[in-house]
DOMIVEX-895798 format. One record per residue (C-alpha): x, z, y; residue number from 1; residue in one letter. Coordinates in Angstrom, 3 decimals. Last residue first. Layout:
% DOMIVEX-895798
+----------+----------+----------+-----+-----+
|        x |        z |        y |   n | res |
+----------+----------+----------+-----+-----+
|        X |        Z |        Y | NUM |   a |
...
+----------+----------+----------+-----+-----+
This chain:
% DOMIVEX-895798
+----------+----------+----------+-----+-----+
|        x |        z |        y |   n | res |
+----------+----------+----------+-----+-----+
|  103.832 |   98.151 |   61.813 | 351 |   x |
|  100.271 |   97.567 |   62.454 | 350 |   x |
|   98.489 |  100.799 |   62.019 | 349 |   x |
|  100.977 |  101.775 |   65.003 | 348 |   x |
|   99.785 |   98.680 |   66.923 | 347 |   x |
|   96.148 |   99.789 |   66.316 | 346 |   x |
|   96.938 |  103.612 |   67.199 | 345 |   x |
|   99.259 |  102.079 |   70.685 | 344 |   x |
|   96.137 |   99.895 |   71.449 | 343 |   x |
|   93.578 |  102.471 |   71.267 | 342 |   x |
|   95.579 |  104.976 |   73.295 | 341 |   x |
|   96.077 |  101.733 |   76.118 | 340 |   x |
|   92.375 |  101.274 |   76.038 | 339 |   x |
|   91.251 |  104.890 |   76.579 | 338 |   x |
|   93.562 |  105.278 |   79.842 | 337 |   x |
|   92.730 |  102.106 |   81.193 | 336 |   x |
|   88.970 |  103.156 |   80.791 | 335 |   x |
|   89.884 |  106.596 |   82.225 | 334 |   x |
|   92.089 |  104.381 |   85.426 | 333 |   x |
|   88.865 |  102.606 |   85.578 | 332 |   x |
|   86.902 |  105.490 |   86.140 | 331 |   x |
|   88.957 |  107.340 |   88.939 | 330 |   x |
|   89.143 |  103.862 |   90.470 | 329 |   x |
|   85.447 |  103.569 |   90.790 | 328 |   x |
|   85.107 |  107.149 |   92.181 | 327 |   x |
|   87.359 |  105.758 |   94.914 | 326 |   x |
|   85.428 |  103.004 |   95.667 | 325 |   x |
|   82.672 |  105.096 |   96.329 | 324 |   x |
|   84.685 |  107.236 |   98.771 | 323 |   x |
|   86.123 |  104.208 |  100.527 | 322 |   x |
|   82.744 |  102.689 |  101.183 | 321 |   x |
|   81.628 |  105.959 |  102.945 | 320 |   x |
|   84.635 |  105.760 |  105.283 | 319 |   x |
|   83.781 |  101.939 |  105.879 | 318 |   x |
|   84.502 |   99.512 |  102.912 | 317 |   x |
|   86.537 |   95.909 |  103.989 | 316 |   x |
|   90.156 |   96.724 |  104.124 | 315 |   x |
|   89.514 |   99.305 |  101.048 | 314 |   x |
|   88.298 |   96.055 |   98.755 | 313 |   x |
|   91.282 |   94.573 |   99.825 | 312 |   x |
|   93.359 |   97.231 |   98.643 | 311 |   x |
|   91.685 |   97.933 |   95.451 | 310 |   x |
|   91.733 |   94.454 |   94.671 | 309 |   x |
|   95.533 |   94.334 |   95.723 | 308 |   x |
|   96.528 |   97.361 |   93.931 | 307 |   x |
|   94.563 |   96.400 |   90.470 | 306 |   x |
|   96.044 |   92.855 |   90.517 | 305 |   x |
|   99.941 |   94.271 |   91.404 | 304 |   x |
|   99.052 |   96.174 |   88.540 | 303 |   x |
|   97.972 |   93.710 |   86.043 | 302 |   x |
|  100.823 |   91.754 |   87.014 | 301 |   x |
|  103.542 |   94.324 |   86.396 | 300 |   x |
|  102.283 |   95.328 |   83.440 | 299 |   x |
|  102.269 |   91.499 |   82.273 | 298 |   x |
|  105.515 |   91.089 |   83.276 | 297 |   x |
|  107.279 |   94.080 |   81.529 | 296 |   x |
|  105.535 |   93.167 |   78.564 | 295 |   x |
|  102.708 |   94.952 |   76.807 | 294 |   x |
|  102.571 |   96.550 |   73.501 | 293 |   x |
|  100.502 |   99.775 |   73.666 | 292 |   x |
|  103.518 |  101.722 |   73.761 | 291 |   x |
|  104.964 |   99.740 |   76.966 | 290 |   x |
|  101.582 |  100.141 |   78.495 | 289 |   x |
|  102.154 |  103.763 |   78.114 | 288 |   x |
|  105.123 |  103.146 |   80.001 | 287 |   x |
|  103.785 |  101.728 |   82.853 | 286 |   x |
|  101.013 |  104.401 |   82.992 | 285 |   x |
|  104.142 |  107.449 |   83.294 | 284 |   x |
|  104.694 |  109.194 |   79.921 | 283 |   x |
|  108.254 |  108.131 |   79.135 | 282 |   x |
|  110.230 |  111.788 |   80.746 | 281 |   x |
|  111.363 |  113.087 |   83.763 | 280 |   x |
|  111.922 |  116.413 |   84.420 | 279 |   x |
|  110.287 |  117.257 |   87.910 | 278 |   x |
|  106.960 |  119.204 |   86.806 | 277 |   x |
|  109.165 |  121.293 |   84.646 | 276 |   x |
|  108.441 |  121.970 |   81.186 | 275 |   x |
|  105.918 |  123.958 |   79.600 | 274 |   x |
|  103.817 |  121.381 |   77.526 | 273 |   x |
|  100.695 |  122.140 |   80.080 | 272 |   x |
|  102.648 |  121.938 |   83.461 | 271 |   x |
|  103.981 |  118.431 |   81.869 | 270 |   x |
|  100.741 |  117.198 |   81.365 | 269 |   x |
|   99.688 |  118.076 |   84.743 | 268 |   x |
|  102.708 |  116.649 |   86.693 | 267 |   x |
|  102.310 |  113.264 |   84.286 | 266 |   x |
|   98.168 |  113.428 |   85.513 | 265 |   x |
|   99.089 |  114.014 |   89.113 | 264 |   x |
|  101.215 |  111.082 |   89.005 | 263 |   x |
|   98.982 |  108.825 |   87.166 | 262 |   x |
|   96.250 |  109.055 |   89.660 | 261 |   x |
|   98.570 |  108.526 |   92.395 | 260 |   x |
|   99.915 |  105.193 |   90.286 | 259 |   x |
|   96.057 |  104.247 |   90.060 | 258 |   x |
|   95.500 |  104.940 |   93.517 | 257 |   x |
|   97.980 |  103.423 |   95.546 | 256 |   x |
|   95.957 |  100.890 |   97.313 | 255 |   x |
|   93.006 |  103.480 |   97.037 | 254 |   x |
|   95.409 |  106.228 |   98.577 | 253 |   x |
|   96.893 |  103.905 |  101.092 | 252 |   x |
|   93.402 |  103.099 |  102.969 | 251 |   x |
|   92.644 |  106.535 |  102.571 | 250 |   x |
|   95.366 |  107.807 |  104.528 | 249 |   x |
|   94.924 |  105.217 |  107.720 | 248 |   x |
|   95.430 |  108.224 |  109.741 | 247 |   x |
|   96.511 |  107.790 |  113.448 | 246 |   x |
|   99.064 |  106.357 |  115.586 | 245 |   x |
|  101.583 |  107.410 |  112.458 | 244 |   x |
|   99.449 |  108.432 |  109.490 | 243 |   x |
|   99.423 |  105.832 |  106.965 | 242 |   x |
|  102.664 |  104.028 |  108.476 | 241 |   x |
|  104.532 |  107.519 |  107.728 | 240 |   x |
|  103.681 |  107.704 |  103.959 | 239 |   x |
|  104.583 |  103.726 |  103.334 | 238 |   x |
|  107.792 |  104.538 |  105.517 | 237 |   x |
|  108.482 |  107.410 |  102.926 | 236 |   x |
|  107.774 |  105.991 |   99.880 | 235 |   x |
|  109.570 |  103.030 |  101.415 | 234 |   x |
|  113.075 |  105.073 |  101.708 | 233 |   x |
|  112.274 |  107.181 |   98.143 | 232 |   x |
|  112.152 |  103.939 |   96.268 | 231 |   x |
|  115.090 |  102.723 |   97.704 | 230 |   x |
|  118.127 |  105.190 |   97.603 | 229 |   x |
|  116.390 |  106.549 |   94.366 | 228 |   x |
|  117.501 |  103.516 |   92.748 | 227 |   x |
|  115.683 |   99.863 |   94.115 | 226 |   x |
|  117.333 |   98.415 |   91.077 | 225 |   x |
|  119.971 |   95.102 |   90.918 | 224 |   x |
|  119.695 |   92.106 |   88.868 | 223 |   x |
|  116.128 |   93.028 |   87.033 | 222 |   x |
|  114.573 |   90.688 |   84.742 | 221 |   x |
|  112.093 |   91.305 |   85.259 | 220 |   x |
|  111.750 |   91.502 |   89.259 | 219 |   x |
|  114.283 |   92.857 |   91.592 | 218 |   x |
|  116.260 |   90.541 |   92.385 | 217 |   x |
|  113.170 |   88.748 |   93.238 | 216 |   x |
|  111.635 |   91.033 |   95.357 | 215 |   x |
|  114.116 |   91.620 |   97.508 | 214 |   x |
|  113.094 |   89.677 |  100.052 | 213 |   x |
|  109.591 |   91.041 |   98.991 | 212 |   x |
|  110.908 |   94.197 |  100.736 | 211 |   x |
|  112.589 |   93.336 |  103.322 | 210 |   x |
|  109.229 |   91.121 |  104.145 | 209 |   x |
|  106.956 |   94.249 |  104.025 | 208 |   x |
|  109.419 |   96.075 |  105.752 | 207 |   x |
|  109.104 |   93.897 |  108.826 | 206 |   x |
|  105.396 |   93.376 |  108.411 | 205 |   x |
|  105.078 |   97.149 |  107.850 | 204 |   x |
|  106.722 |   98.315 |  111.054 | 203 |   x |
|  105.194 |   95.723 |  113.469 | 202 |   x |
|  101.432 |   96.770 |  111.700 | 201 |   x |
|  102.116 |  100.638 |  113.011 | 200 |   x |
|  103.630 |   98.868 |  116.568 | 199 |   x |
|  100.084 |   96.336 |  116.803 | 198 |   x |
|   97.814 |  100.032 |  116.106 | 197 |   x |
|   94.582 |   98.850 |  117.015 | 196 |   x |
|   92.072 |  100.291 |  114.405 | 195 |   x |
|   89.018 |   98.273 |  115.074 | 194 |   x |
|   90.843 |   94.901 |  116.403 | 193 |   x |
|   92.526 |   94.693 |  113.247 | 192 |   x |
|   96.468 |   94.672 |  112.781 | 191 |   x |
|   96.826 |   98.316 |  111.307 | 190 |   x |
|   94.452 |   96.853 |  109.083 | 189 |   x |
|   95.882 |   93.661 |  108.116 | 188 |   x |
|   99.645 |   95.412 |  108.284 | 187 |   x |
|   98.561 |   98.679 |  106.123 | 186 |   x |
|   97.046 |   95.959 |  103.593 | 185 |   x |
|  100.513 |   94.319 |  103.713 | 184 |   x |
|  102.544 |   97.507 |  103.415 | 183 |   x |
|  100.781 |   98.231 |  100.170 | 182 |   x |
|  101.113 |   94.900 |   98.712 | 181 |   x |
|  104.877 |   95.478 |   99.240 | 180 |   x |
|  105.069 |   98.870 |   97.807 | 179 |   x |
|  103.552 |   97.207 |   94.800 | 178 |   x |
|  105.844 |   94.980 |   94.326 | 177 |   x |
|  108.901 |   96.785 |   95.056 | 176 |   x |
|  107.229 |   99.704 |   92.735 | 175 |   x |
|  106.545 |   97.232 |   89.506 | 174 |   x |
|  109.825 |   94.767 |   89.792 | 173 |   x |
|  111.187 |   95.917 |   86.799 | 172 |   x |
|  109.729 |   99.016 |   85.406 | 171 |   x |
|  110.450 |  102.748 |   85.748 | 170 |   x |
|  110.330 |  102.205 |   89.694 | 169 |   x |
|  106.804 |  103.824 |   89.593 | 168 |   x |
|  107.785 |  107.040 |   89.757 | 167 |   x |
|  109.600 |  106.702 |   92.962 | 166 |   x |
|  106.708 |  105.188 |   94.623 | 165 |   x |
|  104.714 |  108.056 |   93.747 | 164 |   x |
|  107.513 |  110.363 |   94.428 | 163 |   x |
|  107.926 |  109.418 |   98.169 | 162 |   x |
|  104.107 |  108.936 |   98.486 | 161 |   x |
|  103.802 |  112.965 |   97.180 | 160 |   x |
|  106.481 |  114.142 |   99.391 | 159 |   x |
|  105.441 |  112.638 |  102.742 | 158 |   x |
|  101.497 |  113.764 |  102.103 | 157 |   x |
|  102.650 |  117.119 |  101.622 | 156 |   x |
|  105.440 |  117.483 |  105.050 | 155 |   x |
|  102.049 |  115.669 |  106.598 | 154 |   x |
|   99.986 |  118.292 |  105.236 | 153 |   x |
|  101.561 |  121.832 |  106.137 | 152 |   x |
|  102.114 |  120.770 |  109.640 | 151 |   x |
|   98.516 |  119.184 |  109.371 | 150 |   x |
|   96.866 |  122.564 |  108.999 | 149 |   x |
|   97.794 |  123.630 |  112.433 | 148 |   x |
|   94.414 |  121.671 |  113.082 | 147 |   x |
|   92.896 |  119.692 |  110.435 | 146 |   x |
|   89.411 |  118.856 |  112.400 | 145 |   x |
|   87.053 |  116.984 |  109.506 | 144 |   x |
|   84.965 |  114.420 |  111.609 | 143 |   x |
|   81.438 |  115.293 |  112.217 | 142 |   x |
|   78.700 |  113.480 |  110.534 | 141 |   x |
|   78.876 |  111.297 |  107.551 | 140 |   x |
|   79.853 |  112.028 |  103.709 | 139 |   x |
|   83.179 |  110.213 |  104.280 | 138 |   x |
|   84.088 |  112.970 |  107.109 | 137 |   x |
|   86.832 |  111.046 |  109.101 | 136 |   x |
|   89.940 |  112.619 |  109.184 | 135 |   x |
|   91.351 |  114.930 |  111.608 | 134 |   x |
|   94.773 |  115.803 |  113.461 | 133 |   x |
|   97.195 |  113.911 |  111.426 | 132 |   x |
|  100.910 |  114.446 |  112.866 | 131 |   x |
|  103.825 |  112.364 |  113.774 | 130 |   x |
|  105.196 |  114.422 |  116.587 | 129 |   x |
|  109.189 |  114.472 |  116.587 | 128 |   x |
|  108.820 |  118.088 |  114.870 | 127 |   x |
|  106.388 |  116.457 |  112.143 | 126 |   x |
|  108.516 |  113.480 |  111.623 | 125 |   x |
|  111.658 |  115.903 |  110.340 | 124 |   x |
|  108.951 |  117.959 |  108.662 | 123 |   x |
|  108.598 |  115.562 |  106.196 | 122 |   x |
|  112.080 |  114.897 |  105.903 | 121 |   x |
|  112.775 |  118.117 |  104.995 | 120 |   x |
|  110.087 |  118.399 |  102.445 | 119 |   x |
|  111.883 |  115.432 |  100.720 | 118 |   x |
|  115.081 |  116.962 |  100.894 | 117 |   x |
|  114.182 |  120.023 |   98.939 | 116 |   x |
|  112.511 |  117.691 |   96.567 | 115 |   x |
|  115.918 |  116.000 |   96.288 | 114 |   x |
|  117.807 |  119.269 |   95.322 | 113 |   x |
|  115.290 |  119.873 |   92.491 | 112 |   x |
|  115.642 |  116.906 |   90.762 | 111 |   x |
|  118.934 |  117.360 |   90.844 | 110 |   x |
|  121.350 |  114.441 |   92.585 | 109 |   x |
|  123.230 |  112.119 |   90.097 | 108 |   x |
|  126.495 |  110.241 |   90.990 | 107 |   x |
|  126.061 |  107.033 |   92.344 | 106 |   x |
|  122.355 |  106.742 |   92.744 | 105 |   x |
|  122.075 |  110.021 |   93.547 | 104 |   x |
|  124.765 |  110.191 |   96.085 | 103 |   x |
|  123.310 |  107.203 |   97.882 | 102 |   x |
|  119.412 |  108.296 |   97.586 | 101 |   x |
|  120.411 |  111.973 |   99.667 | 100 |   x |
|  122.006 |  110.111 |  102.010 |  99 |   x |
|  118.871 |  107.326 |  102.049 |  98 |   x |
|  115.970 |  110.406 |  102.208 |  97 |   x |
|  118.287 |  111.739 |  105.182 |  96 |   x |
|  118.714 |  108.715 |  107.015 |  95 |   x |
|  114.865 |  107.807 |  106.307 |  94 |   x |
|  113.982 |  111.362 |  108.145 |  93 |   x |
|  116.056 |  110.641 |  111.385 |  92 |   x |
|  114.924 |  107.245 |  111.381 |  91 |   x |
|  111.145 |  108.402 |  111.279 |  90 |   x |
|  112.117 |  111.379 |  113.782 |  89 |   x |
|  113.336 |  108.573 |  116.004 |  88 |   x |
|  110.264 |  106.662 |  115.886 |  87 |   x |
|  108.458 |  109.350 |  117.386 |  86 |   x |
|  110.268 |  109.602 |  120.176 |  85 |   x |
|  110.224 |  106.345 |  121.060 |  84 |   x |
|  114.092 |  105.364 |  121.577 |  83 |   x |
|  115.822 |  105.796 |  125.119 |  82 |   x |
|  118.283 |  108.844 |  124.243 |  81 |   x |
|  115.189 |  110.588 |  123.340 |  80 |   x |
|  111.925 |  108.911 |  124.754 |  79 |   x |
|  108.098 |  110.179 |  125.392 |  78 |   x |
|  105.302 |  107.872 |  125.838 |  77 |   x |
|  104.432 |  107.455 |  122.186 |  76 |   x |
|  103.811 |  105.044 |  119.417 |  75 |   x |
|  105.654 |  101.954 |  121.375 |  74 |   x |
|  107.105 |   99.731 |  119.199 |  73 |   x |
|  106.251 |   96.360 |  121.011 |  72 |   x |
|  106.979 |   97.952 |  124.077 |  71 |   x |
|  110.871 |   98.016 |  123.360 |  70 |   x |
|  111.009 |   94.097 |  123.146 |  69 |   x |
|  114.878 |   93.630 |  123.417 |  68 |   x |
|  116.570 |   97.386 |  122.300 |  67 |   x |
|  113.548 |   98.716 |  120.265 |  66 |   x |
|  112.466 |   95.161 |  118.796 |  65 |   x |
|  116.782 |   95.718 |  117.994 |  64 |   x |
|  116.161 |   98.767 |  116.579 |  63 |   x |
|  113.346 |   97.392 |  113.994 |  62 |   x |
|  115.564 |   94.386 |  113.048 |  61 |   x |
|  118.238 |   96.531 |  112.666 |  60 |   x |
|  116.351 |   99.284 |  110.694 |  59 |   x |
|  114.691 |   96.942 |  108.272 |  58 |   x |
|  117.706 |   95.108 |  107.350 |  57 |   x |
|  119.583 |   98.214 |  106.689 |  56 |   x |
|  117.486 |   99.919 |  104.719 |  55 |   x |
|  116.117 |   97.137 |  102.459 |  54 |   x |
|  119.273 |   96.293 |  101.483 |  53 |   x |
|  120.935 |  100.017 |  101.513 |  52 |   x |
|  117.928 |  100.693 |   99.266 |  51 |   x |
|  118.715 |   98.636 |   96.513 |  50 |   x |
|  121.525 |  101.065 |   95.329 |  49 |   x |
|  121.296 |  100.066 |   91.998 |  48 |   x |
|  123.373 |   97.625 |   90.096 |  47 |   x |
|  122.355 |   97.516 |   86.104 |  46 |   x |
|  124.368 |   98.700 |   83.434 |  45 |   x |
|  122.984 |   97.334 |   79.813 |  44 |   x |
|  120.068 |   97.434 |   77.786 |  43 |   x |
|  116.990 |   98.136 |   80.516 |  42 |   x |
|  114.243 |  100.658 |   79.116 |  41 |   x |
|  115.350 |  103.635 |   80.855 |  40 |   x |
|  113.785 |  106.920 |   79.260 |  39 |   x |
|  117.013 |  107.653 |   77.026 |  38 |   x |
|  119.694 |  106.652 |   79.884 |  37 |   x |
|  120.889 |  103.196 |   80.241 |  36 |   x |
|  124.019 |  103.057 |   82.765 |  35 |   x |
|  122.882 |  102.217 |   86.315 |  34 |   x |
|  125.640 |  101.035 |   88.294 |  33 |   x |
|  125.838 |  102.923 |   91.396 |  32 |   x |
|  129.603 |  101.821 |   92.146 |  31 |   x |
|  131.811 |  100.199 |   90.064 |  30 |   x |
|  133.864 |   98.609 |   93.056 |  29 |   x |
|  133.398 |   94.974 |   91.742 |  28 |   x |
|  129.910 |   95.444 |   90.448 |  27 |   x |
|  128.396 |   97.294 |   93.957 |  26 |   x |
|  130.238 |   94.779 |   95.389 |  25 |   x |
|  128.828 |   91.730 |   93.764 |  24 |   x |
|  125.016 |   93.423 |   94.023 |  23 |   x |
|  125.881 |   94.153 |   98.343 |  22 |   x |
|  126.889 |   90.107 |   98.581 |  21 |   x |
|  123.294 |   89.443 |   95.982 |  20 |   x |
|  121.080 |   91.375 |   98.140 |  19 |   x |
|  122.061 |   90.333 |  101.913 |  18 |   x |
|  120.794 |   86.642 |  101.769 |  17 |   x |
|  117.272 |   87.565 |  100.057 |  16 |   x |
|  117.298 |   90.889 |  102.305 |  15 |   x |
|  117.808 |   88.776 |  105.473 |  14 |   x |
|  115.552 |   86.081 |  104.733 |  13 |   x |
|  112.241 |   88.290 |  104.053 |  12 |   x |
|  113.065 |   90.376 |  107.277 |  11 |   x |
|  113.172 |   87.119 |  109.330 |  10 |   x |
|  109.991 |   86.252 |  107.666 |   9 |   x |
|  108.219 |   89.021 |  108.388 |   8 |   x |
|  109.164 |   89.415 |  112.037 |   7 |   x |
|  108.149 |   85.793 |  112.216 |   6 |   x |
|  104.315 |   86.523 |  110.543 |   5 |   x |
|  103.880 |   89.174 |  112.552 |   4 |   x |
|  102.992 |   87.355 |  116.094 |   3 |   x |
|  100.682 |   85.425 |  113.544 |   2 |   x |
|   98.410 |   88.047 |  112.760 |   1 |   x |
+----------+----------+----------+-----+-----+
C-alpha cells in the first residue's frame, strides 16, 4: 500500500492548493455561480465548477505516470499515439462528461441532453475495450458468462454510477465524501494480492486524494460545489475502476448501496406521480433527513459511517458474503426509511 500512499498525497496537495485560485476566479469572472434554486438548500450563490479541480489534477498526475512510469498504468498491451489503449477511452469519455459538466454548470444543460452524453461515454470505454465478461455466481458454481451482453451493460453501469453520485451532491460535502470512501475500498482491494490490479488501485489513490483535497471546500459549509462538471467526472471513474482489469461491481454496489437504493426508489416514485424520471425534485435520502430534522453534518456523517461499514465489510465477504450483506443493506435502508417518516410526523406534531 505504501507505493500509493505518495500518489495520494501529491493529488491531496494539488487540489487543496488549486481549489481556492479556480473559487476566486470563478467569483471574479461570474462564472458557474450557483444561484439558489427551489430544491437547493444553500442561501446565497455558491462557486461550482469543482470538477475542473479534480479534473485536472487527476489527469496530469495520471498522464505524467503515463509519460515517466508508463508500466505502472498498464491495463492493456495495445497503444494509440503511445497511451494504453484503454486508458484513452477513459480520458476520452471524462472529456466529454466534463464538456458537457462546464456548460451545465454555467449555463444549464437538459436533463435529457446529459443522459444522452452519459450513454456516450459509456460506450466511449466500451469501443477502447473496457468490458465485463462474467461475474462470479454468488450462489456458487459456474461463473455468470455476459457475453455481447456487456456492450449493453457497461454503457448501463456507467450511467447509473454517474447519476448516483450526481444525486447525492444535494448536500454539502455528502457525494465528495462518499466518492472518496468509495475510491479507497476500490484502492485496498484493487491493491490485494487476490485481485491484483496495482494500475486499477494507481487510479483511485490519485483520485481518491483529488478528491479529499477538495474535501474541505467542499464540506458544510460549502465554498465551492462539485456541479455537474464534478459529480458526473468521479461517477464515471468510480464506474470504470469497478470494471476496468476486471469486475469489482459488487464491491462498489454495497459501498454505494444505500444512495443506489435511493436512486431507484426517487426514479420509481417519480414513474408513479407521472413525471419524468430526470426532473429533479427534494425526495432524495439526504433530504428526507432534512425533513426529519437533521443537520447537514450529521447526514453527512451517518452516511460516510454506513458507506465505510458497508465497504469494509465488502473488502472482507467472499461472493456469497456480498450477497448476504446485501440483503442487510436492503433492510436497513427500510428501517432508515421508517425512522426518518416517523421523525418528520413527530416534528410536524411539534411545530
Amino acid at each position: 500500500m505504501i507505493n500509493y500512499l505518495l500518489p495520494f498525497i501529491i493529488s491531496l496537495v494539488m487540489a487543496m492548493v488549486v481549489a481556492p485560485f479556480v473559487r476566486t476566479f470563478i467569483i471574479k469572472k461570474n462564472i458557474g455561480l450557483q444561484k439558489p434554486r427551489e430544491r437547493d438548500i444553500h442561501q446565497k450563490p455558491i462557486p461550482r465548477l469543482g470538477g475542473v479541480i479534480i479534473f485536472f489534477v487527476f489527469w496530469l498526475l495520471v498522464f505524467g505516470y503515463q509519460i515517466f512510469y508508463p508500466e505502472k498504468l498498464h491495463f492493456v498491451d495495445e497503444r494509440i499515439l503511445g497511451i494504453d489503449k484503454n486508458l484513452l477511452g477513459v480520458f476520452l469519455g471524462s472529456l466529454i462528461l466534463l464538456t458537457v459538466g462546464v456548460i451545465d454548470d454555467v449555463k444549464g444543460v437538459n436533463a435529457w441532453v446529459k443522459l444522452i452524453f452519459q450513454i456516450i461515454s459509456g460506450i466511449m470505454i466500451v469501443a477502447f475495450g473496457v468490458n465485463v465478461w462474467w461475474f462470479a455466481n454468488p450462489l456458487g458454481g459456474a461463473n455468470i458468462e455476459l457475453g455481447w451482453l456487456t456492450y449493453i451493460f457497461v454503457p448501463i453501469w456507467v450511467v447509473l454510477i454517474i447519476n448516483v453520485i450526481n444525486w447525492l451532491d444535494g448536500i454539502d460535502g455528502l457525494a465528495s465524501g462518499i466518492s472518496g470512501i468509495t475510491l479507497l475500498i476500490l484502492l485496498f482491494l484493487s491493491a490485494t494480492p487476490l485481485v491484483n490490479q496495482p494500475a486499477t488501485a494507481l487510479l483511485c489513490a490519485i483520485l481518491a486524494g483529488a478528491v479529499f483535497g477538495f474535501l474541505p471546500y467542499n464540506f458544510n459549509p460549502a465554498k465551492i460545489f462539485l456541479g455537474d462538471s464534478g459529480s458526473m467526472f468521479i461517477g464515471f471513474i468510480i464506474a470504470v475502476a469497478a470494471i476496468i482489469s476486471g469486475g469489482k461491481i459488487a464491491t462498489v454496489a454495497l459501498v454505494l448501496g444505500i444512495p443506489i437504493l435511493d436512486a431507484f426508489w426517487v426514479i420509481l416514485r417519480r414513474i408513479i406521480s407521472g413525471n419524468s424520471p430526470m426532473k429533479a425534485d427534494k425526495y432524495h435520502l439526504h433530504h428526507r433527513f432534512l425533513q426529519a430534522g437533521f443537520s447537514q453534518k450529521q447526514i453527512v456523517i451517518i452516511m460516510y459511517a454506513v458507506s465505510l461499514i458497508f465497504g469494509i465489510l465488502a473488502l472482507s465477504a467472499g461472493t456469497r458474503g456480498k450477497l448476504e450483506i446485501s440483503l442487510w443493506l436492503v433492510g436497513i435502508m427500510f428501517i432508515i426509511g421508517l425512522g426518518l417518516i416517523f421523525l418528520k410526523k413527530k416534528n410536524s406534531k411539534e411545530k
